[in-house]
BANU-840161 format. One line per 3 residues: number of its first residue (from 1); their letters; for each residue x, y, z of C-alpha. Coordinates in steps of 0.2 Angstrom, whole numbers. Layout:
<recs>
NUM	A	X,Y,Z ~ ...;
</recs>
This chain:
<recs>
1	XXX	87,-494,420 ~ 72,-485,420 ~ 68,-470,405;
4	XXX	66,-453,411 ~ 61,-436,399 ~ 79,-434,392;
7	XXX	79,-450,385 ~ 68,-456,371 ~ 59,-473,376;
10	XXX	55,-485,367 ~ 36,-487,372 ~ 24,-474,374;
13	XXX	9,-478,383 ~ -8,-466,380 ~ -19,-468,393;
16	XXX	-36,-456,392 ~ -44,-453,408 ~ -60,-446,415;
19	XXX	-70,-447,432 ~ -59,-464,437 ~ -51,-460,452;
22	XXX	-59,-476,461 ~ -48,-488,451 ~ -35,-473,442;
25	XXX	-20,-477,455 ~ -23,-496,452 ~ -21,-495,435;
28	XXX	-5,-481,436 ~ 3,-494,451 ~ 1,-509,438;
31	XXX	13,-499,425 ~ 26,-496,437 ~ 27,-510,440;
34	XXX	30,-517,424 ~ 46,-530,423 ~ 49,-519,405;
37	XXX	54,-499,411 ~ 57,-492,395 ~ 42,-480,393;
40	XXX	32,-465,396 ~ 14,-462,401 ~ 6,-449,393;
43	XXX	-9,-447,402 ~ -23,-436,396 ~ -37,-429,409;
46	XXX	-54,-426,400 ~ -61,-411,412 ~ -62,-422,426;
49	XXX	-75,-417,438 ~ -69,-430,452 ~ -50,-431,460;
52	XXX	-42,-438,442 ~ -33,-425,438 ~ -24,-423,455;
55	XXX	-20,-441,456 ~ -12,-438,440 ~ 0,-424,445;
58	XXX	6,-434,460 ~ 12,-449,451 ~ 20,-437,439;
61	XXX	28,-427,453 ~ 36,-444,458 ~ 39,-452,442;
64	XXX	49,-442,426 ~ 44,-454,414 ~ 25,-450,418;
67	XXX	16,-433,408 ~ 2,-427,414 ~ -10,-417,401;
70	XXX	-27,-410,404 ~ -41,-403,395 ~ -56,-388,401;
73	XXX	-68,-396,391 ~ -75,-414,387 ~ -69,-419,370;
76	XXX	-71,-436,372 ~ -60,-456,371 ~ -53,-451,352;
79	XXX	-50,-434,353 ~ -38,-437,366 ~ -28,-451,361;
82	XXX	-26,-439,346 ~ -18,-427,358 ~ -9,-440,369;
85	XXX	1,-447,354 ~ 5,-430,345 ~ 17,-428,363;
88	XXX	23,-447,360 ~ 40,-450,357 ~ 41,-471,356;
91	XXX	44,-482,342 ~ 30,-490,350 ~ 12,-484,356;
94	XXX	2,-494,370 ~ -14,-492,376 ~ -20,-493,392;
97	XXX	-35,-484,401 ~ -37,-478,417 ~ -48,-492,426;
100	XXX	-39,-506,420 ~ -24,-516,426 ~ -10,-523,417;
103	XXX	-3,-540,421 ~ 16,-536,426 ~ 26,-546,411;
106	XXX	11,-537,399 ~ 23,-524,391 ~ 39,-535,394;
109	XXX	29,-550,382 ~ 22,-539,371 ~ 41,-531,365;
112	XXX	48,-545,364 ~ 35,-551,349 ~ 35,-537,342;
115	XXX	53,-537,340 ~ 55,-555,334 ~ 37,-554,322;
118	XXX	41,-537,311 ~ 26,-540,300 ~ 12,-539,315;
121	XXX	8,-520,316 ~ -4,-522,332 ~ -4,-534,346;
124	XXX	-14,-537,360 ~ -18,-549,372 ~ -30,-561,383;
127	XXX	-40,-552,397 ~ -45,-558,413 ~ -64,-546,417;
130	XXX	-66,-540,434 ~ -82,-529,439 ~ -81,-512,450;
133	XXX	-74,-521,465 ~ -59,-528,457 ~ -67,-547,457;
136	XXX	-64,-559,443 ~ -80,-561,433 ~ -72,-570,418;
139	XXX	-62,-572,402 ~ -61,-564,386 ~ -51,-576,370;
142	XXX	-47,-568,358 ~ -37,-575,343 ~ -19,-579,342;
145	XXX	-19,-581,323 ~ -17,-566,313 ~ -26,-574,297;
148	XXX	-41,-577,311 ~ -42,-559,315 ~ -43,-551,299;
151	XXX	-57,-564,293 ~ -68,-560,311 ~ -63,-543,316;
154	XXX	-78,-536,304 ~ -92,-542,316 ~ -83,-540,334;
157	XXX	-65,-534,338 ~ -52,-542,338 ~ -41,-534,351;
160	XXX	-48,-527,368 ~ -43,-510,365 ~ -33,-507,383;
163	XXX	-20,-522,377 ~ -15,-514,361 ~ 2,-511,357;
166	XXX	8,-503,338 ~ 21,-504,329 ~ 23,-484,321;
169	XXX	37,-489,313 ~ 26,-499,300 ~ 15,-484,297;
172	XXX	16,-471,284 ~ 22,-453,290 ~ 3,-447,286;
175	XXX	-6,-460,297 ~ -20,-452,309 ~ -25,-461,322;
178	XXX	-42,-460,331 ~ -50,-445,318 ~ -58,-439,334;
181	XXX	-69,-450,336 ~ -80,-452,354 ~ -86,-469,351;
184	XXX	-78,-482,341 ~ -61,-476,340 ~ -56,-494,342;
187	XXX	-65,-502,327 ~ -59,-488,316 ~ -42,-488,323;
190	XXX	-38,-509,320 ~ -45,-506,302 ~ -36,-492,296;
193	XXX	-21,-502,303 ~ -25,-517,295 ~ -21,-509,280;
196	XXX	-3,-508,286 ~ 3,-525,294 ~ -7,-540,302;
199	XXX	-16,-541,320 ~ -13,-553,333 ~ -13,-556,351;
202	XXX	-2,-566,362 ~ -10,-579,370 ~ -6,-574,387;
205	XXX	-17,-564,399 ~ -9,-547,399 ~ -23,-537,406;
208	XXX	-37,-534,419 ~ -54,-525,412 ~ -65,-518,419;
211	XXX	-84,-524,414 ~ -96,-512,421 ~ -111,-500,415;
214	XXX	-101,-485,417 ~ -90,-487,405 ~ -91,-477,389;
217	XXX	-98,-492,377 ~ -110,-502,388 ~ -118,-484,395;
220	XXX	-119,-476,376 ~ -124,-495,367 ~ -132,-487,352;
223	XXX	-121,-472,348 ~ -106,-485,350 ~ -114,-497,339;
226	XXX	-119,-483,327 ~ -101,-477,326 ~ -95,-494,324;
229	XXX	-107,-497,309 ~ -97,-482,301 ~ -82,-491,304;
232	XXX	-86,-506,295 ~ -93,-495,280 ~ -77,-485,280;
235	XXX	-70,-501,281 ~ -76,-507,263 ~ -76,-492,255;
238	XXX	-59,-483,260 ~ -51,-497,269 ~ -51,-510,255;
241	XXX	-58,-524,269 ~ -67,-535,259 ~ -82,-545,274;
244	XXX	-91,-560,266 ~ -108,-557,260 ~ -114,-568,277;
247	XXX	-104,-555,286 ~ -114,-539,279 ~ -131,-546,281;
250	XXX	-127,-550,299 ~ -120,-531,301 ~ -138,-525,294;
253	XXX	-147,-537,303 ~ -140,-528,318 ~ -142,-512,315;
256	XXX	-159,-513,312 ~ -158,-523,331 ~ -152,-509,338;
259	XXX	-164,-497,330 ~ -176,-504,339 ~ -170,-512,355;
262	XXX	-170,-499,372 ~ -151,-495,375 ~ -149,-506,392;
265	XXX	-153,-521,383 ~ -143,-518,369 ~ -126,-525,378;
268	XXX	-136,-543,382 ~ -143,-545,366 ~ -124,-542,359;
271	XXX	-116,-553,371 ~ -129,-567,367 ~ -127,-564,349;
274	XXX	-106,-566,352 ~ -110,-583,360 ~ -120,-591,346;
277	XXX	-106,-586,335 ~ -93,-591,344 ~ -103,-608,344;
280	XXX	-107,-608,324 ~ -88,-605,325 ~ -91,-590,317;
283	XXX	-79,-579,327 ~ -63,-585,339 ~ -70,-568,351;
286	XXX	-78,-575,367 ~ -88,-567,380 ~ -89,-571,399;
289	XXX	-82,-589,400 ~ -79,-593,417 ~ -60,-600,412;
292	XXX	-51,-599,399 ~ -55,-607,382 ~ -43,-624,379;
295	XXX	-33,-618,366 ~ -27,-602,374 ~ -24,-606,394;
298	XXX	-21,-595,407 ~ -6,-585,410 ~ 5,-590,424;
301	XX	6,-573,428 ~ -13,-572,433;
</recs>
């Protein structure tokens, strides 16, 4: 039976959401239609300048379990997360963003692991990409093995963000979340949890994303790679992550790359750089293969 605002759900799913009213009722559908109904939406409006906002109201007119919040200015990804699971009420917290789409089992699969595996504190999944128009373009892996995880995530994430699910029970009553952060909140985020509980994924495909220039991290490469160099220092020096020596060169080596690359080719060189590690076996993170890698097949839910 499906949660409504007098009941406390279990999940809370914070979902930020500016100018995205092309693919907003998509995503919103593919939560409804969840075969797990114990939740809430929280969705947050970053001063929308395009229909968002409305399309919001109207879902939440129709469904109790949805809140709608809204913001007169711009204040950016982290910032309103922040705000999103300040009005959270679940045990857990997913994240899911406004352009993407979730697979139908996604939230039903990712509770039931987290209740069986008590010491995973964040959990994502396998993700099918598709470009503006909804068509499939290719496959992220991303690894199943929580040791695997920690030993990659300091050069390339371990989680696609819009799969994650925590555990806020495994967190200390003093946690914060995204510190605000525009760029980057992801990076920060797994490594301050990290500190807390292991990080995994199932290795079923769970989601949809959306891989196109107008998203926030391939239209703002070099502040997103600058943010995500600040993780990785934060990382060492307040987060007790300890990369290998191979590891730290490679993050220097790139930021000097991105000092002096133009921005739009910043995303390429990256995605190239992601395949020759995946091939020195550097990293279980790949990029853009057209099926899914052996060890981690397709979903029968795709």
């Amino acid at each position: 039976m499906a949660a409504t605002n007098n009941n406390t759900p279990l999940l809370s799913i914070v979902m930020p959401v500016y100018n995205c009213s092309s693919y907003l009722k998509d995503s919103i559908d593919s939560v409804i239609e969840q075969t797990f109904t114990d939740w809430e939406l929280i969705a947050i409006d970053d001063c929308s300048t395009d229909d968002s906002l409305s399309i919001l109201k109207s879902y939440a007119d129709k469904d109790a379990r949805i809140v709608v919040l809204s913001q007169s200015e711009n204040i950016g990804v982290g910032a309103c997360l922040d705000k999103a699971i300040e009005h959270a009420r679940g045990k857990l917290i997913a994240r899911m963003d406004g352009d993407d789409i979730c697979l139908p089992n996604r939230l039903e699969l990712q509770v039931n692991y987290l209740k069986e595996n008590k010491d995973i504190i964040g959990l994502g999944g396998q993700v099918i990409l598709i470009n503006e128009e909804g068509e499939h373009i290719g496959y992220k892996n991303f690894p199943t093995d929580p040791a695997k995880a920690r030993e990659t995530m300091f050069l390339t994430i371990p989680i696609q963000h819009p799969t994650l699910i925590i555990n806020k029970e495994l967190l200390p009553d003093d946690f914060t979340w995204y510190d605000g952060w525009r760029y980057s909140e992801d990076s920060n985020l797994l490594f301050k949890l990290s500190m807390h509980g292991e990080l995994s994924n199932l290795g079923d495909t769970v989601l949809k994303y959306r891989y196109y220039y107008g998203g926030n991290s391939l239209k703002n490469s070099r502040a997103t790679f600058f943010h995500t160099y600040k993780a990785r220092s934060l990382a060492i020096k307040e987060y007790g992550y300890k990369p290998t020596r191979r590891a730290q060169l490679i993050s220097h080596l790139q930021y000097a790359a991105v000092c002096l690359l133009p921005n739009a080719l910043i995303p390429k060189v990256f995605e190239a750089f992601r395949g020759i590690m995946m091939k020195l076996g550097m990293t279980a993170h790949s990029s853009f293969s057209p099926k899914p890698s052996a060890n981690q097949p397709e979903s029968k839910n795709t």
